[in-house]
C-alpha positions as CSV (number, residue, x, y, z in Angstrom):
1,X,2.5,-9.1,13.5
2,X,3.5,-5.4,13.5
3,X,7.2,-4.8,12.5
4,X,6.8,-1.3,13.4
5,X,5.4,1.3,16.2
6,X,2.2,2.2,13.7
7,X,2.1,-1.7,12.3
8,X,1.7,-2.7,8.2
9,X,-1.0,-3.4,6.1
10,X,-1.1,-5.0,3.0
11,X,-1.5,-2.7,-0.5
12,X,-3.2,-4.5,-3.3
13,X,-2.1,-3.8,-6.6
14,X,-5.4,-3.3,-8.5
15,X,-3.9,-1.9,-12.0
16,X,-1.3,-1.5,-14.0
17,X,2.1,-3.1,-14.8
18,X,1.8,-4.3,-11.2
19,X,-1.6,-5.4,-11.5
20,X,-2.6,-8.5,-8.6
21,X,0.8,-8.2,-6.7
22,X,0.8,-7.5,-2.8
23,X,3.2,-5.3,-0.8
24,X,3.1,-5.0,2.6
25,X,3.8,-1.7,3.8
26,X,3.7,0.4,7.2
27,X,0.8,2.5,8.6
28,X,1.5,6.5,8.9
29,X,2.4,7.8,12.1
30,X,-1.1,8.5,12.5
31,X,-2.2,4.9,12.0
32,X,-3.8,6.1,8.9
33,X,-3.1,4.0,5.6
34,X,0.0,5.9,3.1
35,X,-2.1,8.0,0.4
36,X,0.2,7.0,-2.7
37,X,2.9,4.2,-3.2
38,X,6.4,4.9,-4.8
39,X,7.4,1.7,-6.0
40,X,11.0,0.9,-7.6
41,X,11.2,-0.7,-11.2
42,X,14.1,-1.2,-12.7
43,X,17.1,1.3,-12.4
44,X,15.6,4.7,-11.8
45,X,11.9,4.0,-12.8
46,X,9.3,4.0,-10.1
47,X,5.3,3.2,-10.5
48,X,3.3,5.4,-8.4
49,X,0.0,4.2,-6.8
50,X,-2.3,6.1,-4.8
51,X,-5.0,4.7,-2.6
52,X,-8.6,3.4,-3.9
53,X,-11.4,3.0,-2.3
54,X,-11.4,-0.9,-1.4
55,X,-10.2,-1.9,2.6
56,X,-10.4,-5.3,4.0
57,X,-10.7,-5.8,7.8
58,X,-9.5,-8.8,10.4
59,X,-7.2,-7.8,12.7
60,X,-8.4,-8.7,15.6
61,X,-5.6,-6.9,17.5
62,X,-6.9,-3.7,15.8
63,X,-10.0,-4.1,14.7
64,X,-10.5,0.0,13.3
65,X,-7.0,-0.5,10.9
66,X,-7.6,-2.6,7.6
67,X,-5.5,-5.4,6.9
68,X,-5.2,-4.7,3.3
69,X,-6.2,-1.6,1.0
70,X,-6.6,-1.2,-2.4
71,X,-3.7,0.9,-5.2
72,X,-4.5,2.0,-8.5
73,X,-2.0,2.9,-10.6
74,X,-1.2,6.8,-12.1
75,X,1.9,6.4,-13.6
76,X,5.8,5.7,-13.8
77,X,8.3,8.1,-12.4
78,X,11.4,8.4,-14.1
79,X,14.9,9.7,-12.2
């Protein structure tokens, strides 16, 4: 169920400190998947993600939008 105008997907965490967690996240205005991930740690860390290569399909409602896409990891932001 879409919580938004573009609808979510879920991001698989394929790496990293975050390795095999799920986020579910919103589409882009363009009803493209987001490109990278800023993810809050603790305090003023974040772990950045940006999109692999992996998609999963089954939404029947929009059948041309995964339902999941894959993250690897690049690093963790600090401030």
């Amino acid at each position: 169920m879409a919580t938004s105008a573009t609808g979510t997907y879920t991001a698989k965490l394929t790496d990293g400190p975050l390795q095999g967690k799920t986020v579910t996240t919103e589409f882009l205005e363009s009803g493209d998947p987001r490109p990278r991930l800023e993810i809050p740690a603790d305090g003023t860390k974040r772990y950045l993600y940006l999109r692999g290569s992996g998609l999963e399909f089954g939404s029947t409602e929009f059948p041309d939008r995964p339902t999941a896409v894959d993250y690897r990891y690049v690093e963790a932001l600090f401030g």
